[in-house]
VEXDRENMI-694484 format. One record per residue (C-alpha): residue number from 0; y, z, x; residue in one letter. Coordinates in Angstrom, 3 decimals, decimal comma, always signed. Each point is the difference from the previous one (the first is absolute). Layout:
VEXDRENMI-694484
NUM	Y	Z	X	A
...
This chain:
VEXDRENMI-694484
0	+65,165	+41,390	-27,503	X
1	-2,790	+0,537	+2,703	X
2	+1,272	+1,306	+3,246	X
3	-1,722	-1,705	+3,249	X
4	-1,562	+3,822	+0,773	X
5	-1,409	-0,817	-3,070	X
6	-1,631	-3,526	+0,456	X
7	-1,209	+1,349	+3,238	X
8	-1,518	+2,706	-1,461	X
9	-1,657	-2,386	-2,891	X
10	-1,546	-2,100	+2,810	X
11	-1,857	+2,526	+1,291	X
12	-1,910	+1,479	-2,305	X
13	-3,142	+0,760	+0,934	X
14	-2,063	-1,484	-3,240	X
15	+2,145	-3,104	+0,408	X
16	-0,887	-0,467	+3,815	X
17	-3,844	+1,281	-0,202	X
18	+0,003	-2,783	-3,206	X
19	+1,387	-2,367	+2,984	X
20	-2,749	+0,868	+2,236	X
21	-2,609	-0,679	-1,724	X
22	+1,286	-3,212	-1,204	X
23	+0,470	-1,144	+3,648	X
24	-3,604	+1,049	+0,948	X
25	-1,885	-2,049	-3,302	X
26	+2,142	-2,863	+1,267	X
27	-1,641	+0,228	+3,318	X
28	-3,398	+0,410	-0,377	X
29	+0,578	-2,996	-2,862	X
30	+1,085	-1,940	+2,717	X
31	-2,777	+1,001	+2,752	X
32	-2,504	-0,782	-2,508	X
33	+1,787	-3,453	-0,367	X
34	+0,089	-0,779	+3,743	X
35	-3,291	-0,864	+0,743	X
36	-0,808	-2,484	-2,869	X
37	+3,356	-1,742	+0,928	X
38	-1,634	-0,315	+3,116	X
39	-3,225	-1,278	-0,848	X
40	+1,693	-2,529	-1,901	X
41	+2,127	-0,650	+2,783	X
42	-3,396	-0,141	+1,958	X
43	-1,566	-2,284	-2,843	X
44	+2,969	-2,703	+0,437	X
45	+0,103	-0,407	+2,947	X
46	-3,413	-0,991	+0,240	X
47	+0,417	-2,597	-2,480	X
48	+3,013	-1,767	+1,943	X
49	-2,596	-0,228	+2,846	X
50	-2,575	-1,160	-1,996	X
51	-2,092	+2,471	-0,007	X
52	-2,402	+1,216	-2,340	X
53	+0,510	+2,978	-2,048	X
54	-2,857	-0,195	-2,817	X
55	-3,333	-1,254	-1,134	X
56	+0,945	-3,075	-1,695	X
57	+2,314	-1,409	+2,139	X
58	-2,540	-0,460	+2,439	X
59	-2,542	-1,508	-2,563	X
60	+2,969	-2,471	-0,924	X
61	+0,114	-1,266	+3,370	X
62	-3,881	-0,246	+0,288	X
63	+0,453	-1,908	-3,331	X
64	+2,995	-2,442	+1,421	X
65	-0,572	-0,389	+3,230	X
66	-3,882	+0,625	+1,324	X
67	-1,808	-1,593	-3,314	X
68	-0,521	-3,583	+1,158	X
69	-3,229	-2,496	+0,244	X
70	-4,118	+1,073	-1,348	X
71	+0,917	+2,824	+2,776	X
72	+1,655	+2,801	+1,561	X
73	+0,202	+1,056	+3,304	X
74	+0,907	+3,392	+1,139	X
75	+2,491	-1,509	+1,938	X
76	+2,003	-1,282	-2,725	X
77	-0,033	+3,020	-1,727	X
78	+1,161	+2,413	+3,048	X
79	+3,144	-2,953	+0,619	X
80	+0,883	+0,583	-4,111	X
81	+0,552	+3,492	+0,408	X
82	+0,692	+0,690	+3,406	X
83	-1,825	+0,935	+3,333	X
84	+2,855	+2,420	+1,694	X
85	-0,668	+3,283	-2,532	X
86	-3,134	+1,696	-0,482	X
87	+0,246	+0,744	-3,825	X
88	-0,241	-3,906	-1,251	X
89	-3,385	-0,369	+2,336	X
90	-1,309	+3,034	-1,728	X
91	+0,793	-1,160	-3,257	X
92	-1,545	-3,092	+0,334	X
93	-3,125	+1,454	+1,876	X
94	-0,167	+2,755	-2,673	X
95	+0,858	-2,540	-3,185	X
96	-2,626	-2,014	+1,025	X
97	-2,760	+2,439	+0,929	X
98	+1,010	+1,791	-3,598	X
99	-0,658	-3,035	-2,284	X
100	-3,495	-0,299	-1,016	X
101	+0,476	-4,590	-0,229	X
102	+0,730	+0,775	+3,346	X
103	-0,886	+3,146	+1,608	X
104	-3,747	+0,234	-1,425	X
105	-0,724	-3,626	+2,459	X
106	-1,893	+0,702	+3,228	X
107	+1,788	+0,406	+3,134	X
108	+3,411	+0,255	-1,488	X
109	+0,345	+3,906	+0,017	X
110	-1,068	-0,168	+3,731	X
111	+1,995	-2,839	+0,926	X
112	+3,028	+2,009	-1,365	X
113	-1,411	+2,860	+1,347	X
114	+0,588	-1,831	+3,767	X
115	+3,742	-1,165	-1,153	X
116	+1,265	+3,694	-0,956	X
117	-2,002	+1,592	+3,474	X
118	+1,920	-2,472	+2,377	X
119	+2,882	+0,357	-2,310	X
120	+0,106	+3,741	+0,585	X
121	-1,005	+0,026	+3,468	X
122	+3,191	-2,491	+0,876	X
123	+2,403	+2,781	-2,250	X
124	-1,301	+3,118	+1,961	X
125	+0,687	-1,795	+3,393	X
126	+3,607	-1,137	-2,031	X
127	-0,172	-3,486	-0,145	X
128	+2,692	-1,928	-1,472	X
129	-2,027	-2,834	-1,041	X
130	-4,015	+0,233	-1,239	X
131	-2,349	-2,758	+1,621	X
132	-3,040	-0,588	-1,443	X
133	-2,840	-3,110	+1,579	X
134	+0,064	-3,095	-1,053	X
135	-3,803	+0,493	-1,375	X
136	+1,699	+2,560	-2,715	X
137	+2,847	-2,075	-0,723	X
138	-1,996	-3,309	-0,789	X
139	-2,161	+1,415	-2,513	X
140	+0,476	-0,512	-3,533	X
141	-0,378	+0,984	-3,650	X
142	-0,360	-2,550	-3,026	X
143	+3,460	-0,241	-1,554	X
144	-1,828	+0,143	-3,624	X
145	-1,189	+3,725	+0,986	X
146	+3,652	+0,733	+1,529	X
147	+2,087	-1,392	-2,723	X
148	-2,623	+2,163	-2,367	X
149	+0,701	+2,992	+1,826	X
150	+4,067	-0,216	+0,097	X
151	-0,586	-0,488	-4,086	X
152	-2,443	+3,296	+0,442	X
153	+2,642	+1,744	+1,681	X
154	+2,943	-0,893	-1,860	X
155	+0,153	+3,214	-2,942	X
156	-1,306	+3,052	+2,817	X
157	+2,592	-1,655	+2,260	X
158	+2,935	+0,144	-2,625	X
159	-1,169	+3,626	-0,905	X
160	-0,073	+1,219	+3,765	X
161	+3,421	-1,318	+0,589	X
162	+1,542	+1,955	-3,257	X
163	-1,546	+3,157	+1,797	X
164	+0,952	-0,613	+3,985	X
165	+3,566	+0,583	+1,172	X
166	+1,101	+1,733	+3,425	X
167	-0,503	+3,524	+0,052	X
168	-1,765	+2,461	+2,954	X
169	+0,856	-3,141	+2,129	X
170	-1,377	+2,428	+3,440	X
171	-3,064	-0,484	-1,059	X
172	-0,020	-3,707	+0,641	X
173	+2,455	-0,048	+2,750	X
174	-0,359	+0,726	+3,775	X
175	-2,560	+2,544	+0,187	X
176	-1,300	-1,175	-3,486	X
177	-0,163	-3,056	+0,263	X
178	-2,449	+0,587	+3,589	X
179	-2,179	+2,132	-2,624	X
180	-0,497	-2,312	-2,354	X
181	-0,554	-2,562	+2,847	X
182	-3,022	+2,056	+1,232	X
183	-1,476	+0,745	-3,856	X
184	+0,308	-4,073	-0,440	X
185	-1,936	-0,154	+3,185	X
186	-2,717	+2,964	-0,596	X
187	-0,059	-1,932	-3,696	X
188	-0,434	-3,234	+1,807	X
189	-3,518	+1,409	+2,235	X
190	-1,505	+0,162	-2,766	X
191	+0,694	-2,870	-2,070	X
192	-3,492	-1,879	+0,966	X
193	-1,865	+2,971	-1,231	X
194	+1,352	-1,093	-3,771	X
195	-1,653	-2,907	-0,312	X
196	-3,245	+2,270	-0,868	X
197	+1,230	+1,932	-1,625	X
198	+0,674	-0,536	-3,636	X
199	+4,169	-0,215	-0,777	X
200	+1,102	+1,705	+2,692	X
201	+1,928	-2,988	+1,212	X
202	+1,868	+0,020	-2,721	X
203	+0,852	+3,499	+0,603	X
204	+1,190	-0,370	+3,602	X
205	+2,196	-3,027	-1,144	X
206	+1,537	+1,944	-1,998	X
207	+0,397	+2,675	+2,792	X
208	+2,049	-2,570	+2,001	X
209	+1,611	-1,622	-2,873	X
210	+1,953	+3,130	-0,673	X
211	+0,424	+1,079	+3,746	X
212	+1,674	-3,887	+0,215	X
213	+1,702	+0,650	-3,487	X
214	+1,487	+3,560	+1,763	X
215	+1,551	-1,271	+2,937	X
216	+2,062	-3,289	-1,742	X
217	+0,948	+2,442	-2,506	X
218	+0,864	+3,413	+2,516	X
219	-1,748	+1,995	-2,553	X
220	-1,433	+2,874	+1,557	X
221	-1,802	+1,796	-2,704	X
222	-1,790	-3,488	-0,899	X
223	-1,293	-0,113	+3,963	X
224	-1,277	+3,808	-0,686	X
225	-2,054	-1,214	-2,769	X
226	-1,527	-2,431	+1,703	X
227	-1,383	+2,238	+2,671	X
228	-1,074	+2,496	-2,734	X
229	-2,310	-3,259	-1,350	X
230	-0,803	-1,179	+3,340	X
231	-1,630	+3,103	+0,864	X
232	-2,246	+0,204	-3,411	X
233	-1,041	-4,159	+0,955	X
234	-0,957	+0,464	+3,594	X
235	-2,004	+3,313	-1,993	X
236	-1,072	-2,400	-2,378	X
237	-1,118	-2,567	+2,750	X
238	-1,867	+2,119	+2,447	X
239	-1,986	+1,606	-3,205	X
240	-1,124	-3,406	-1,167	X
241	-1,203	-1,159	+3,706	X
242	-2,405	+3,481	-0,083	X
């Protein structure tokens, strides 16, 4: 029969507690490792009960149901499908379109979403909660053959770009970051009328924007660092093609 001196002296050994310790610490850092995906999911759910979007095909399903009426399409259909209060949709759009070649490759349309991302940008640096943009901008209009062959363009890339987005280095597209990427978008922007000379580098700066837009409705950070790391090597590309 054990004696309670005994038990005592069983409950502290010193194996059996350091064995206890370390237990308690791998449950810890398991669950600090676990904390910030529950909140990014937390993050990601509440933006869908507000109706907000969180990935690439969402917004080309409401382009699809809600902007793709009559021979045409005017810009300001497609900004009241996927919102005007949030800067990543308007980049997405801008950069989507600019990126297509049915689309992008026709004159005037890289500069003419060139002008929507530059006042865009402009109204987020001075924090504006809602982007205007002139009447002359909003009543022009793509064919709806060209748009509905773009969403069927962008379809696959957009399902394989939403497998590989999810929140993560969210500071970079928050506060701070988010002013950063506001002022890239608007550097990007400048130079958007030089591309129509030179050969398929509108296409590149679409795609410069489409994953700036596709950084800040997803909070993914290290997606919004790539896209500065390819914006630099198109505005390279760019200026070397002018001279």
């Amino acid at each position: 029969m054990r004696t309670h001196s005994e038990d005592g002296g069983r409950q502290q050994n010193p194996v059996e507690r350091e064995h206890r310790v370390r237990v308690q610490k791998r449950e810890l850092k398991t669950k600090r490792r676990r904390l910030p995906r529950k909140q990014s999911l937390k993050r990601t759910n509440r933006q869908k009960q507000n109706g907000e979007l969180t990935n690439l095909e969402q917004l080309l399903d409401r382009i699809d149901k809600d902007a793709v009426e009559g021979s045409r399409v005017s810009v300001d259909a497609i900004l009241d499908a996927v919102g005007r209060r949030s800067f990543g949709p308007l980049l997405l759009v801008a950069g989507l379109i600019t990126l297509t070649p049915v689309i992008g490759d026709i004159p005037g349309v890289p500069t003419l979403m060139g002008v929507i991302v530059l006042l865009t940008a402009v109204q987020l640096l001075f924090r504006r909660d809602h982007f205007w943009l002139p009447h002359w901008i909003l009543d022009r209009t793509l064919p709806r053959s060209k748009l509905c062959k773009m969403l069927k363009w962008l379809r696959p890339p957009a399902r394989f770009l939403d497998r590989l987005t999810r929140p993560r280095l969210s500071a970079f597209t928050r506060g701070v970051g988010g002013y950063v990427i506001a002022t890239a978008c608007l550097v990007t922007a400048i130079t958007m009328p030089a591309t129509e000379v030179v050969l398929f580098s509108a296409n590149v700066v679409g795609l410069v924007l489409t994953l700036f837009g596709l950084a800040l409705i997803a909070r993914d950070g290290l997606l919004a660092l790539l896209a500065l790391g390819i914006m630099a090597a198109a505005l390279s590309f760019v200026i070397f093609g002018l001279f």
